[in-house]
C-alpha positions as MATLAB code, in Angstrom:
seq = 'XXXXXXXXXXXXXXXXXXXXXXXXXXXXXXXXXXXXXXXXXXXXXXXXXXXXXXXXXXXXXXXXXXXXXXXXXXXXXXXXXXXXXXXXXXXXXXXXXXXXXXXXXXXXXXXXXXXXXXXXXXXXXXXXXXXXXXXXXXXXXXXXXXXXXXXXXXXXXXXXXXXXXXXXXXXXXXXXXXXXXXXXXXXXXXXXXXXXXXXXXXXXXXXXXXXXXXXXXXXXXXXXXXXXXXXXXXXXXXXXXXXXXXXXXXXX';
ca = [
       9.634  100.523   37.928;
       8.619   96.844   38.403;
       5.938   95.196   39.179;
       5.283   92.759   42.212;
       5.145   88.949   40.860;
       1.997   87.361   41.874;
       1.576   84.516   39.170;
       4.570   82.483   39.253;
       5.024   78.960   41.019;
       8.291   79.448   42.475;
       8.529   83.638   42.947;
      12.411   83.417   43.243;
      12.897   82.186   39.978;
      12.974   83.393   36.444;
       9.471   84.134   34.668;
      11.158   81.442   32.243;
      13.950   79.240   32.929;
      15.939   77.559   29.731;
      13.647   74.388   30.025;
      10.171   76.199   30.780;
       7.778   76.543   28.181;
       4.329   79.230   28.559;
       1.829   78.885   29.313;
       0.982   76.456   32.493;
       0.085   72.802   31.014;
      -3.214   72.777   29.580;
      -5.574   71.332   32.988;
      -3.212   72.911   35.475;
      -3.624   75.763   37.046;
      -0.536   77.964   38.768;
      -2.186   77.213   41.650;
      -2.643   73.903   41.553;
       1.199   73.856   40.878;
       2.169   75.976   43.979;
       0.131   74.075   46.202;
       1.478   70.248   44.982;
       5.015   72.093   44.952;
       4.327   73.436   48.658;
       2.821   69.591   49.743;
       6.051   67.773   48.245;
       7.926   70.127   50.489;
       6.527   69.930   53.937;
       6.581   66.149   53.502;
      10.474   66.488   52.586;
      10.472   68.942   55.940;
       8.508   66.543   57.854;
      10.011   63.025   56.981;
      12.913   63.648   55.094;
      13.626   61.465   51.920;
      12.845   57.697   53.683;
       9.505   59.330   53.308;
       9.280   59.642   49.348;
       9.875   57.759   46.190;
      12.980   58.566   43.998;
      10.316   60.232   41.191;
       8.824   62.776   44.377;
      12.516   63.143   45.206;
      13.465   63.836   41.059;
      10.669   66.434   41.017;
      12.058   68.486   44.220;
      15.057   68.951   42.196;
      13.639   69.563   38.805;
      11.309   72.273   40.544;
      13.935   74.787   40.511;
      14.717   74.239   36.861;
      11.283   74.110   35.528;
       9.372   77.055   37.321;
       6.120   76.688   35.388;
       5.242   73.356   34.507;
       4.046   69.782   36.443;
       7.354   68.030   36.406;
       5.703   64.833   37.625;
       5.705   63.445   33.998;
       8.980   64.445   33.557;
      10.030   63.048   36.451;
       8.889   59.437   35.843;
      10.233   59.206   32.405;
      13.574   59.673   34.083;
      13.095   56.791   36.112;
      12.051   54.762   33.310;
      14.290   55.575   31.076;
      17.032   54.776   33.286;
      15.890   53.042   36.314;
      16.532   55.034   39.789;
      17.655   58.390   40.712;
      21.244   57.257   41.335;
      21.426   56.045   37.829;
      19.919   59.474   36.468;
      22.404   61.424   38.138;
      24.977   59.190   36.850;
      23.751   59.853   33.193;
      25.891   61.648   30.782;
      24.420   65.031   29.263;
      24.401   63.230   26.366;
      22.411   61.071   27.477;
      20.162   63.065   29.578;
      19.182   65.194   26.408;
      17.908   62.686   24.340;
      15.115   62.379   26.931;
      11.781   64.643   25.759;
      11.438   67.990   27.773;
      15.185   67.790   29.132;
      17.252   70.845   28.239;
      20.468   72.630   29.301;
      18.751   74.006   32.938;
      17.658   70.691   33.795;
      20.815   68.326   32.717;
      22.721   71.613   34.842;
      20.782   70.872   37.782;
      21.181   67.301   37.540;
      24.687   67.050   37.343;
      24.995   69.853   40.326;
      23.445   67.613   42.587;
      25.580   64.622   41.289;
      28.529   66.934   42.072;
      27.536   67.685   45.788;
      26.823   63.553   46.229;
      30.528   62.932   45.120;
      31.991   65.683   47.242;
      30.069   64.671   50.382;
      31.327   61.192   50.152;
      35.181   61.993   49.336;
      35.099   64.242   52.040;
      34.632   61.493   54.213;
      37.634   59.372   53.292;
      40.434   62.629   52.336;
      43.035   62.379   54.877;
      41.210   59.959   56.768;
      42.542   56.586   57.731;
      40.142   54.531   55.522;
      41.542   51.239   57.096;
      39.673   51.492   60.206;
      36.949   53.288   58.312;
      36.110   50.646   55.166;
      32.566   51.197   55.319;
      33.329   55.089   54.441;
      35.681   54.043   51.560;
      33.234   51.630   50.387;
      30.478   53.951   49.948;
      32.675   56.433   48.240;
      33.646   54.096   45.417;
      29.720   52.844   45.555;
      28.261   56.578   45.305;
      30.963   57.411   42.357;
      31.572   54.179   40.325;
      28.241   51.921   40.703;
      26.356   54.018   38.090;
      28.961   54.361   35.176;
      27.983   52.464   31.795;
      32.521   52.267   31.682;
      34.644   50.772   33.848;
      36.868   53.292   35.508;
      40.221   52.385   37.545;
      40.708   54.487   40.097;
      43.783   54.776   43.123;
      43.277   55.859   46.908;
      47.393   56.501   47.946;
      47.645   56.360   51.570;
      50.291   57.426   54.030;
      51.978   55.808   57.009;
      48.803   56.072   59.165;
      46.344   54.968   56.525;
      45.328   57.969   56.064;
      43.984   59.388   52.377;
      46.759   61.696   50.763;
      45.439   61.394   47.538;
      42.637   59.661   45.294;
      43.302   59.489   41.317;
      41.682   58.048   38.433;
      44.018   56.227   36.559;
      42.476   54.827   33.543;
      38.339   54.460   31.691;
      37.475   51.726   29.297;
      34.914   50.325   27.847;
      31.807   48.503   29.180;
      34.236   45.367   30.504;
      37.673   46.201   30.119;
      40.078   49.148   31.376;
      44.011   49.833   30.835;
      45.737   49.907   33.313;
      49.509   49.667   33.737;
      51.157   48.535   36.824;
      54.210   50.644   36.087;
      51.912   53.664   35.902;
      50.436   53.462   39.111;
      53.349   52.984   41.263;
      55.488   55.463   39.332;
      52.608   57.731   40.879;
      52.298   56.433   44.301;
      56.103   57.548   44.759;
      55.376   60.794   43.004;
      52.641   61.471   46.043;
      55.087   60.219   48.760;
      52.691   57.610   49.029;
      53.463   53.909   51.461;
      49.867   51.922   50.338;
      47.656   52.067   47.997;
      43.861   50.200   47.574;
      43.069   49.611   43.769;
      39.245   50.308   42.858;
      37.687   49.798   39.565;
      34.029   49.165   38.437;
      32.274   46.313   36.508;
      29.326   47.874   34.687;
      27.247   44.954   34.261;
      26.804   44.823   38.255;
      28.464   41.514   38.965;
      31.953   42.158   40.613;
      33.500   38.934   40.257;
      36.875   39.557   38.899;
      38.143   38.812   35.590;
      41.516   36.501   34.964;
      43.123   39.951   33.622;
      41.849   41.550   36.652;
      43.645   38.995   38.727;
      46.719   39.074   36.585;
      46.971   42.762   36.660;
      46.117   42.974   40.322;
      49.425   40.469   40.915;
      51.374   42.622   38.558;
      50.994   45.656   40.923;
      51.558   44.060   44.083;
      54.733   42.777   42.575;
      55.938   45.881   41.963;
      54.847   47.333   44.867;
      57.072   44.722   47.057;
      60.117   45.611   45.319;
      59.295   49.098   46.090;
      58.213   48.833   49.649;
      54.583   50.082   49.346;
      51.696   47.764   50.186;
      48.614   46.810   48.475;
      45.917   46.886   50.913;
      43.265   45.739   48.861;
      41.586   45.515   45.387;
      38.088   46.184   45.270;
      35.382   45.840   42.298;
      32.319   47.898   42.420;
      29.340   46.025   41.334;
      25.764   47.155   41.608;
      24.682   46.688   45.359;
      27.789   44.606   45.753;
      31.947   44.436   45.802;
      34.266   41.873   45.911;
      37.619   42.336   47.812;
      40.582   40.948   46.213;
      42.075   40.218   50.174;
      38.704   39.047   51.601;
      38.344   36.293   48.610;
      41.972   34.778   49.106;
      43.375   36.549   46.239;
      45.777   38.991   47.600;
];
């Protein structure tokens, strides 16, 4: 036999979830909880996220892995610790668990809703003909790469129609430099069949001018590609609220 649950915040969760801790904070009640839980959720209903700050945002999410306790706190020591919600999503567990009150339930919810953000915008360039469609690529490459504390190198193939067939990451580094190696990448754009290619990488210190190496490396490829008939649409560098394209600056 069980009994009906009448004192919990959120009734569809567990009594106590991996990061909850009993009893309610010390000056709140559970209802005091339910009710700020049930305001922050009409106003999402209402005006949708242009209507709330990242930290009102961070504490819709954290909601469902901390049942019991105000995760307003928790939510703005986030943002201070590393700036913006995009850049806490972005954070490795690692990192996210050196942060006070953050344990497994809330680093898993974290990086779930990373997850969906990346899926949502691939789906959006995948077999798509991302030519005609740069703003789609760009955001793509800004939703996945503008966060990382690395730089990551990373290939969209395309087919005859411009068109998406594949999208690979070729290559992390460190905090300003990456490997990559021109024979590499189109040894795999023939493996995927495919006739272009765009090169991405990232520049974690936000400013997306490119490097001599990353001009040198960028010439090495389209070399290659000539002799092999595929073209180089493009090289782009991510920065933070910014890219440079290799074609668009004269250098391609």
């Amino acid at each position: 036999m069980s009994l009906p649950n009448t004192n919990l915040v959120d009734a569809d969760l567990p009594l106590f979830a991996p990061d909850d801790t009993p009893p309610v904070e010390p000056g709140r009640t559970l209802s005091y909880l339910r009710d700020h839980r049930e305001r922050l959720r009409e106003r999402f209903v209402r005006g949708g996220a242009a209507s709330m700050p990242d930290y009102e945002l961070l504490e819709l999410i954290l909601f469902r892995a901390i049942p019991r306790r105000d995760v307003k706190p928790l939510a703005h020591r986030l943002i201070e610790t590393f700036g913006d919600l995009g850049r806490i999503l972005a954070a490795s567990q690692v990192q996210l668990l050196k942060v006070p009150d953050i344990g497994p339930a809330v680093v898993l919810e974290l990086k779930l809703f990373e997850t969906v953000a990346h899926r949502i915008a691939r789906s959006k360039v995948m077999h798509r003909p991302v030519v005609s469609d740069w703003a789609a690529l760009l955001d793509y490459c800004h939703v996945t790469m503008t966060n990382r504390e690395t730089e990551q190198f990373r290939v969209p193939f395309l087919d005859t129609k411009n068109a998406v067939i594949a999208d690979e990451d070729l290559g992390h580094g460190t905090v300003d430099h990456v490997p990559v190696y021109p024979r590499e990448v189109v040894k795999r754009a023939l493996e995927v069949n495919a006739k272009a290619l765009i090169l991405v990488h990232n520049h974690p210190s936000g400013d997306p001018t490119p490097s001599q190496s990353d001009i040198d490396m960028t010439a090495q490829i389209g070399n290659a590609c000539a002799v092999l008939g595929l073209t180089l649409h493009d090289h782009l560098i991510i920065g933070r609220g910014a890219q440079l394209s290799f074609r668009a600056e004269g250098y391609l």
